[in-house]
C-alpha positions in Angstrom: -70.0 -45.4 22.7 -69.3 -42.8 19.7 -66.9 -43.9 17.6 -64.4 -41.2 16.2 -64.4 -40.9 12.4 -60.9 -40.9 11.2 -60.8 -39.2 7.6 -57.7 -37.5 5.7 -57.2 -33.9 6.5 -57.7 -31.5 3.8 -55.3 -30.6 1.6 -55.3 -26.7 2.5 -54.3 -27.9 6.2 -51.7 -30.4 4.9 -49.6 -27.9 2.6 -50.0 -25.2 5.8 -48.4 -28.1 7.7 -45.8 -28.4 5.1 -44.8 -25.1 4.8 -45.1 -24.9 8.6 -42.6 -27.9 9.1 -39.7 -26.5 6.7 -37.5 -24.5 9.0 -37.4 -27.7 11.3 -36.5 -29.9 8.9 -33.8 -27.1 8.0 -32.5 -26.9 11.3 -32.6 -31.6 11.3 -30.3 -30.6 8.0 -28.0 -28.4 9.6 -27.7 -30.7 12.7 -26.5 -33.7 10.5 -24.1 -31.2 8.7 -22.9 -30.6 12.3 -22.6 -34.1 13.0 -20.6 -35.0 9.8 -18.6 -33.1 10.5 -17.7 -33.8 13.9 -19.1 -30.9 16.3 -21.9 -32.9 18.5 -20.8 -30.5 21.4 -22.9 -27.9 19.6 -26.2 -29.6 19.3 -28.9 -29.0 22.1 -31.7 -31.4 22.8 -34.3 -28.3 22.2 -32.5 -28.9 18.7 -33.4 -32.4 18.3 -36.8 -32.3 19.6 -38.0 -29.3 17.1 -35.8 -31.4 14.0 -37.7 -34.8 15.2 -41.2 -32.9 15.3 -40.8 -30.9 11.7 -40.2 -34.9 10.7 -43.5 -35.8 12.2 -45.0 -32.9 10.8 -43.9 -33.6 7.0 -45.0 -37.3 7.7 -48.6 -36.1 8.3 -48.4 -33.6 5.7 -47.4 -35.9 3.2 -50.2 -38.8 4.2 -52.8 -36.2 5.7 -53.4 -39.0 9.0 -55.0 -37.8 12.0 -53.5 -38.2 15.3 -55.2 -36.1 17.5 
């Protein structure tokens, strides 16, 4: 049985990630401006799943983990 090494990804890929991430965590910041002020009507679950996966994207860029 091979055993998968599970090392830190390089910090090239992890600021590419980064910068890759920022117009979903934009959008996460609009929603909650959205939802502050009181217009959930407007928010799509397309929305949520793109702000919820720019999230998860910063998290790895920020700790440079593997998951896949």
């Amino acid at each position: 049985m091979l055993l998968k090494e599970k090392g830190k990804l390089s910090l090239t890929v992890r600021i590419i990630v980064g910068l890759l991430a920022l117009p979903s965590l934009l959008l996460a910041f609009m929603l909650i401006s959205e939802a502050i002020n009181g217009r959930y009507d407007g928010i799509g679950i397309f929305e949520l799943v793109y702000s919820v996966v720019g999230f998860f994207a910063i998290y790895i860029a920020l700790t440079g983990k593997k998951f896949f």
